[in-house]
C-alpha positions as CSV (number, residue, x, y, z in Angstrom):
1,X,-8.3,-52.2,44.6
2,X,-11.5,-49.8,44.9
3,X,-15.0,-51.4,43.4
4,X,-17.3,-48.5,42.0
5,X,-20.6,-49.3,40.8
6,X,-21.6,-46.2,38.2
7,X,-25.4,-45.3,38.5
8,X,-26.4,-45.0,34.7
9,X,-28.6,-41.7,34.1
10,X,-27.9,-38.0,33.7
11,X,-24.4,-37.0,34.2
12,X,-23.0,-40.8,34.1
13,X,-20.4,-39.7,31.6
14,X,-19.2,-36.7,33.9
15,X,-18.7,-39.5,37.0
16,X,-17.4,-41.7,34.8
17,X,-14.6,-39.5,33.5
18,X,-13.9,-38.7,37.1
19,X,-13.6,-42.3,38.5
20,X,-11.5,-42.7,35.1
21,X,-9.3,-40.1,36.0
22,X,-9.4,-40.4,39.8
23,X,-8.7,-44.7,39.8
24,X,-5.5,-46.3,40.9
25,X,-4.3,-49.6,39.0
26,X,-6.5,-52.4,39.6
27,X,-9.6,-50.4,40.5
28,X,-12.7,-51.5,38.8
29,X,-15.8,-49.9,38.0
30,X,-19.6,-51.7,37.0
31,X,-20.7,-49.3,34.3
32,X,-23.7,-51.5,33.5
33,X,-25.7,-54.8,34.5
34,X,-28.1,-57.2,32.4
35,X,-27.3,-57.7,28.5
36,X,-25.6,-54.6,27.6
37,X,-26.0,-55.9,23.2
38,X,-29.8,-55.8,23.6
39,X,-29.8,-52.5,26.1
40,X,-28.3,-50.6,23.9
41,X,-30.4,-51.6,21.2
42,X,-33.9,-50.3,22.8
43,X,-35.6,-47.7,20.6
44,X,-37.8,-45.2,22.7
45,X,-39.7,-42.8,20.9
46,X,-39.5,-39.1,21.0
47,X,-43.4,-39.0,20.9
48,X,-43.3,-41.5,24.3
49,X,-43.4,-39.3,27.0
50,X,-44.3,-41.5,29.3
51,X,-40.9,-43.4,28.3
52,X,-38.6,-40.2,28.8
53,X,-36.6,-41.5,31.5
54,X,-35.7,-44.7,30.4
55,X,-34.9,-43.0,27.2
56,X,-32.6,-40.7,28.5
57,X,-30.9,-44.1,30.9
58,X,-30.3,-45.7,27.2
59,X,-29.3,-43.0,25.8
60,X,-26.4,-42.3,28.9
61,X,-25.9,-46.1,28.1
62,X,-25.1,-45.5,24.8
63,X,-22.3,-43.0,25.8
64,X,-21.1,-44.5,28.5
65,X,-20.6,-47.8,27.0
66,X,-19.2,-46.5,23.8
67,X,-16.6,-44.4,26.1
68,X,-15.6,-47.3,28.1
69,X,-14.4,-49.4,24.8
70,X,-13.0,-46.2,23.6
71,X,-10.5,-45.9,26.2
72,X,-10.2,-50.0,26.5
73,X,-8.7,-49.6,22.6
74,X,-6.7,-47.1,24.0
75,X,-5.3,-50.1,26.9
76,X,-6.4,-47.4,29.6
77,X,-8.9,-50.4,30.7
78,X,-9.2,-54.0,30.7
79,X,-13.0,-55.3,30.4
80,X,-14.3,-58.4,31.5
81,X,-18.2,-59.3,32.7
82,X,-19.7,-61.8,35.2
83,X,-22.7,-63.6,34.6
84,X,-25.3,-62.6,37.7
85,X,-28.2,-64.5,36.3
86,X,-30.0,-66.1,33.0
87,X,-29.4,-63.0,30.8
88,X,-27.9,-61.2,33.5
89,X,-24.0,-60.0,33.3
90,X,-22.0,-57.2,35.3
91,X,-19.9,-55.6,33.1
92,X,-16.2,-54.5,34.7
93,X,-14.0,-52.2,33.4
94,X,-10.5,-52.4,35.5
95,X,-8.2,-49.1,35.6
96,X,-4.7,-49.9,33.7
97,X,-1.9,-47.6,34.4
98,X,0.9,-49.9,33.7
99,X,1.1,-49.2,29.9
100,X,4.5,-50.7,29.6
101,X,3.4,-54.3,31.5
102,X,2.8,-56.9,28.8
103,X,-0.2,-57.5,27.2
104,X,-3.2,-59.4,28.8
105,X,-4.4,-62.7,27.0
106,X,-7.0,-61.1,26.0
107,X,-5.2,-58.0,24.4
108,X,-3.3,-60.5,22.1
109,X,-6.5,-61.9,20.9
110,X,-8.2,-58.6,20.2
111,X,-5.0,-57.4,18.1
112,X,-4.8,-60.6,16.5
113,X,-8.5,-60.5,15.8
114,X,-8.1,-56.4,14.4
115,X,-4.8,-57.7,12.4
116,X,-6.7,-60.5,10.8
């Protein structure tokens, strides 16, 4: 079980799709770490140029992030987070590639939640 902690920027989707398709069962990879709901949230504007690299790390975020629970709804990935601090969480994605195993705690309560 390999840990792989993504560097957020320019080109994080690209390594992201190749630790995605590179990862064995069990291997887990940090895609992001503080509060990922208020991150993504951060409005930079255009006009900021001083701003343009953070920006463009949101922005990556964004994509990133939105993959990852792409492909989590898919049950390519389980996602979990640990808290590092006051306001401070790692979040996980673990690589699944025993789509007939049963489902996770966790995947019951999403489909329940979906179903409801």
């Amino acid at each position: 079980m390999a840990r792989t902690v993504l560097e957020v920027g320019p080109g994080a989707l690209s390594e992201y799709y190749d630790w995605f398709k590179d990862a064995a069962n069990g291997d887990v990879l940090v895609y992001w770490q503080g509060d990922l709901q208020f991150d993504r949230q951060v409005a930079v504007p255009d006009s900021d140029v001083l701003r343009a690299a953070e920006r463009t790390r949101i922005r990556a975020l964004n994509f990133v992030a939105d993959r990852v629970l792409a492909d989590a709804k898919l049950r390519h990935l389980h996602l979990t987070q640990a808290r590092v601090g006051t306001n401070i969480f790692e979040y996980r994605a673990t690589r699944r590639r025993d789509f007939d195993a049963k489902p996770t705690v966790s995947d019951i309560r999403n489909d329940n939640l979906v179903s409801a």
